[in-house]
C-alpha positions in Angstrom: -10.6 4.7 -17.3 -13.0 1.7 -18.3 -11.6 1.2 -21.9 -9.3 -1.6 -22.4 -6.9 0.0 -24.8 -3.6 -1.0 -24.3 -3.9 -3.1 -20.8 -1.9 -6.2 -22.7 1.1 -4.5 -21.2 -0.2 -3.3 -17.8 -1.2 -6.5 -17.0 2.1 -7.8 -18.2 3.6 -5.9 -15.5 1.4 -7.0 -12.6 2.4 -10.8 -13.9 5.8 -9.9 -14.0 5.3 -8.7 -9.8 4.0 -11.8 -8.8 6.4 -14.2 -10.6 9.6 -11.7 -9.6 7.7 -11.8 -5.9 7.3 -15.4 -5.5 11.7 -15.8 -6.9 12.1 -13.0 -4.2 10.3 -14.5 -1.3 11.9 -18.1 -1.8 14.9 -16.6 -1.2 16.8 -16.9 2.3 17.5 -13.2 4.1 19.9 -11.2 3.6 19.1 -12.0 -0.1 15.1 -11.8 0.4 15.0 -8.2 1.6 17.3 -7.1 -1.2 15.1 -9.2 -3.8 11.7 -7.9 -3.0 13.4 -4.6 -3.1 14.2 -4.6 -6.1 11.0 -6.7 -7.6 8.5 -3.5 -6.0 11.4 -0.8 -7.7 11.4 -2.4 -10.7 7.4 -3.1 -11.1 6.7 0.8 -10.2 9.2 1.7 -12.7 7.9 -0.8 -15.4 4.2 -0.2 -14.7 4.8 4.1 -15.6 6.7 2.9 -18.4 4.2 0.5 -20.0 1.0 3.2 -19.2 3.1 5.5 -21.3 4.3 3.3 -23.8 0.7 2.5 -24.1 -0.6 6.3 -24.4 -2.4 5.4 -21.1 -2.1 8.8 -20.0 -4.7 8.3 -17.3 -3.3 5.5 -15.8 0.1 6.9 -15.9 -1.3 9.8 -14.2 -2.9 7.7 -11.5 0.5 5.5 -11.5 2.4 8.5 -10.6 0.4 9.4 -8.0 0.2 6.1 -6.1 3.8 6.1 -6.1 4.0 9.4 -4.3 1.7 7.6 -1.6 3.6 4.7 -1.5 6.7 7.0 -0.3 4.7 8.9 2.3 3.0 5.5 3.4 6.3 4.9 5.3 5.2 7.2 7.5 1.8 5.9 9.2 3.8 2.4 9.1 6.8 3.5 10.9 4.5 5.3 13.8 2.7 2.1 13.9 6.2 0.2 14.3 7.9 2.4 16.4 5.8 4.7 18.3 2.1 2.4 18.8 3.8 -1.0 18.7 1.0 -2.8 16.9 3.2 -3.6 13.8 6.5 -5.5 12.7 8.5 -5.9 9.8 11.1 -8.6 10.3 14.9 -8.2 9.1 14.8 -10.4 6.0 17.8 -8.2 4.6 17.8 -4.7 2.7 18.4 -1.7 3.9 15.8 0.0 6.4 14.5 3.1 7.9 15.5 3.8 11.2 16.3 0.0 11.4 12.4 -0.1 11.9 10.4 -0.4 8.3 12.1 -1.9 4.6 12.5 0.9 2.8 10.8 -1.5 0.3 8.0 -0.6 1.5 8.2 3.1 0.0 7.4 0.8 -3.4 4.5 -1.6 -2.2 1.6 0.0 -1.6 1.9 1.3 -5.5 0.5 -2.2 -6.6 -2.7 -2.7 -4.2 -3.8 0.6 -4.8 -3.3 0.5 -8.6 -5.5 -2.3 -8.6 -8.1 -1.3 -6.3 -8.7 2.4 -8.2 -7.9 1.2 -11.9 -10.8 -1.2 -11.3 -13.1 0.8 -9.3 -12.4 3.9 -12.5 -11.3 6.2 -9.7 -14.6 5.9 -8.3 -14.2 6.9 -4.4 -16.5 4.6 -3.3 -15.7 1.7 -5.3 -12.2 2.4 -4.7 -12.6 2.1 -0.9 -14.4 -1.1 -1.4 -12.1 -2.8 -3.5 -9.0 -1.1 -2.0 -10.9 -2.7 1.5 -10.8 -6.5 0.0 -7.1 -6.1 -2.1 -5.4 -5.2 1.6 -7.6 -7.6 3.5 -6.0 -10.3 1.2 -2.2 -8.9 1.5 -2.5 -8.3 5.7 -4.0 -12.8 5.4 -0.8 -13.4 3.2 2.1 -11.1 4.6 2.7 -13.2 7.8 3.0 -15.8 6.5 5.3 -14.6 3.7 7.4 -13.2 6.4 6.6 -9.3 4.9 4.6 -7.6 8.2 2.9 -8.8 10.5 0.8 -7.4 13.7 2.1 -7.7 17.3 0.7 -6.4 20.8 -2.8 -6.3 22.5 -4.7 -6.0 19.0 -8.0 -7.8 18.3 -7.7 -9.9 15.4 -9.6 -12.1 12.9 -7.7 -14.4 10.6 -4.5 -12.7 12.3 -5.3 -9.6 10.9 -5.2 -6.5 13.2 -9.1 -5.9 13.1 -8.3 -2.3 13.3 -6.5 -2.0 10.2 -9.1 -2.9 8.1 -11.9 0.3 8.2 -8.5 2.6 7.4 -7.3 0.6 4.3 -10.8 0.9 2.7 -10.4 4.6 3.8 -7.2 5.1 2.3 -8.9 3.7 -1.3 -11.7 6.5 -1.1 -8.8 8.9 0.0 -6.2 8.1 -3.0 -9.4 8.3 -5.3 -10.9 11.9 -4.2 -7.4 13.2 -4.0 -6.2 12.1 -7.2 -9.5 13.4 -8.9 -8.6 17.2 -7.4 -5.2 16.9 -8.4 -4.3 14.6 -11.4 -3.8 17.8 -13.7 -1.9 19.9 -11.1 1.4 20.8 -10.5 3.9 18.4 -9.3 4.2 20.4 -5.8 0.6 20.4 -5.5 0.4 16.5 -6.8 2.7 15.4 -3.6 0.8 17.9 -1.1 -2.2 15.7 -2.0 -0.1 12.5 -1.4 0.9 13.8 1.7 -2.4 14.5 3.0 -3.8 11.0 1.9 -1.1 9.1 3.8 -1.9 11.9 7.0 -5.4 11.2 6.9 -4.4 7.3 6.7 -2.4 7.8 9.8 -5.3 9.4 12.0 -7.8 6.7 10.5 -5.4 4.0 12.0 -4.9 6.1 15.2 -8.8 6.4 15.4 -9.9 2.5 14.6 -7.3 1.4 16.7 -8.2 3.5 19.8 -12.1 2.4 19.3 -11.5 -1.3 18.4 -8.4 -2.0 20.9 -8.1 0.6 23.6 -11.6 1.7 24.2 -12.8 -1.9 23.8 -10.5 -3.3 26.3 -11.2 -0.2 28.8 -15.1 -0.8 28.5 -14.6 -4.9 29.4 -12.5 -4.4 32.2 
């Protein structure tokens, strides 16, 4: 995936997200939910049309992917949310699952991980790396752009959830290997792989946030 042929559009699209993002965020809720909605639907849509209309076939094949992730990634964020209580999306408008998570956020994670593994060239390690730095940035910026933020008895640096961290860098190695086993495979077999990236997500959270949080506090008091 090194060679440059035909990024001029790809990183069209990625311009087009952060201009559409910043219009969507100025906005006041109700409006602001319903506009980064529809900025993260129509970036995933546009970024599989330009790596096709690029002949990109290897980025359209890792584009696809990611956004089967994305969708499962609702999952690990809604047990956060709901069940742990170390995570909260405020109502800024749009419709929601289980009145808990945007359903926006079946569409975001598309545009970290994109970057982190098309840089990295689907290289696991490099891909946890970069995918480790990319979502270190976005959990620094999402408070304060009203997205997520964390909440409870988490440790934190720069208000981000220390725990958080270690599994975001895992998920990047876990998108990576996955997509490397499946990228030519059946569809079916395509979203059992993005199932089991988000599941393995999910106990990595479960994990760091038991050692850094629960464990930690136990052993201090």
């Amino acid at each position: 995936m090194t060679a440059t042929r035909g990024l001029g559009p790809i990183i069209g699209v990625h311009v087009g997200l952060f201009a559409g993002g910043a219009v969507a965020l100025a906005l006041d809720p109700p409006a602001q939910g319903w506009g980064v909605l529809v900025v993260v639907t129509a970036y995933t849509a546009a970024l599989l049309w330009a790596c096709r209309a690029t002949g990109r076939e290897d980025l359209l094949a890792l584009a696809g992917f990611l956004a089967l992730v994305s969708v499962f990634q609702v999952l690990p964020d809604w047990v956060l949310a709901d069940l742990v209580g170390t995570l909260r999306f405020p109502d800024t408008g749009g419709p929601r699952v289980d009145d808990v998570i945007p359903v926006a956020m079946a569409a975001m994670w598309v545009a970290p991980l994109f970057i982190a593994l098309a840089l990295a060239d689907c290289r696991p390690g490099r891909s946890a790396l970069l995918a480790g730095l990319v979502f270190l940035g976005a959990e620094i910026l999402a408070p304060t752009l009203g997205l997520w933020e964390p909440v409870g008895d988490t440790h934190r640096l720069l208000g981000v959830a220390v725990y958080v961290v270690p599994p975001e860098a895992a998920l990047g190695w876990a998108a990576a290997t996955a997509f490397a086993l499946v990228r030519d495979r059946s569809l079916p077999a395509r979203v059992g792989a993005a199932l089991a990236v988000s599941t393995f997500y999910l106990g990595a959270l479960v994990l760091t946030h038991f050692v850094v949080d629960v464990a930690a506090w136990r052993i201090t008091t």
